[in-house]
Steps between C-alpha positions, in 0.01 A plus 500: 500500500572283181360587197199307388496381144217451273626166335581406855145567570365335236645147541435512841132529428528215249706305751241542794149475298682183359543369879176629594310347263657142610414584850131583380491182318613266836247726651193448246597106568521551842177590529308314246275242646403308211848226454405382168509860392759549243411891494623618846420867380115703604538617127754500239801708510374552858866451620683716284227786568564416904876527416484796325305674741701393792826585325367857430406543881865323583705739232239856612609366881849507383538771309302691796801426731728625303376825429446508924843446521668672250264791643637421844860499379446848344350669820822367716708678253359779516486471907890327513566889282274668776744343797840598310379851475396531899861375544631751256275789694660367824872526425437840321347628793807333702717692260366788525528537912832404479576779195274749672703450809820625282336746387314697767764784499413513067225711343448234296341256737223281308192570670284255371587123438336475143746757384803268650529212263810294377607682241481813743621328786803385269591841399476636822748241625731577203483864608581450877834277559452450820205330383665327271745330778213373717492141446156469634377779244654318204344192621189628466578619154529180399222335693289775320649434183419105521110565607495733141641255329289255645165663479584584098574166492121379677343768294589326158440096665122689600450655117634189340257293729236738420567408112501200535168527674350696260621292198324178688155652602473620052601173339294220418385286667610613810275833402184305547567447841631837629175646302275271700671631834515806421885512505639924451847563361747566758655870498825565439719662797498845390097456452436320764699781771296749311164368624600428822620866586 
């Protein structure tokens, strides 16, 4: 999601009440019934106060998408981080029937699949050469290496997202709106796994 500006913000406000209040004035002589009428407006100042209501609703609208999006963005993180890991899980647990069926003649035969991770799988491959020559084991080595790299890699794109989500919901004027919707900060990874376990 881009970053949202506050001077950015701010001239687009000018820009549209400036528009709107044009468009309320065509409107106001639109509707006025009385041709000889040079006033076209109910009351004085009744377009600008049309225009500036309208252009709060427009930039509240606007701002409310945002924040629904940039929300959005950060909760498909967090799921795109969810995926790589199930993939991760699944070639471990592929590793580890093709190690275990090395090993069955070894004491040392990882029992549970939590206990075989990379780092252990890697070692245990180091350890065993005949492991080491099977081309489909060192494929997997790398395959597993890539989804860690790749899941570090979604982990910091989800926390930098969730920064940048923060950052938006606390500054002005932005604030207003995410305090009128009740908009929460996003947790960071770590947080966020925490809660859900």
């Amino acid at each position: 999601m881009k970053k949202k500006s506050v001077l950015g913000d701010v001239i687009k406000f000018v820009l549209i009440f400036f528009i709107l209040t044009i468009v309320w004035l065509f409107v106001f002589a639109a509707i006025n019934n009385d041709p000889s009428s040079v006033d076209y407006e109910p009351f004085p100042g009744a377009s600008f106060v049309f225009a500036f209501i309208t252009t709060l609703i427009w930039v509240s609208l606007s701002n409310y998408n945002y924040l629904q999006q940039s929300k959005q963005s950060v909760d498909a993180a967090y799921h795109n981080i969810k995926a790589q890991i199930d993939k991760r899980d699944a070639l471990l647990e592929k590793a580890n029937g093709i190690v275990s069926g090395y090993m069955r003649h070894e004491e040392a035969v990882y029992s549970s699949r939590k206990e075989l991770d990379y780092t252990n799988i890697a070692i245990l491959v180091e350890s065993y050469p005949e492991l080491k020559a099977n081309q489909s084991v060192m494929e997997l080595l790398k395959q597993i290496d890539a989804c860690e790299n790749e899941v570090a890699l979604r982990k910091e794109t989800y926390n930098n997202l969730v920064n940048q989500f923060n950052s938006t919901i606390h500054s002005f004027p932005v604030n207003l709106v995410s305090n009128m919707f009740r908009f929460n900060d996003a947790l960071y990874y770590d947080k966020r796994k925490e809660l859900e376990k």
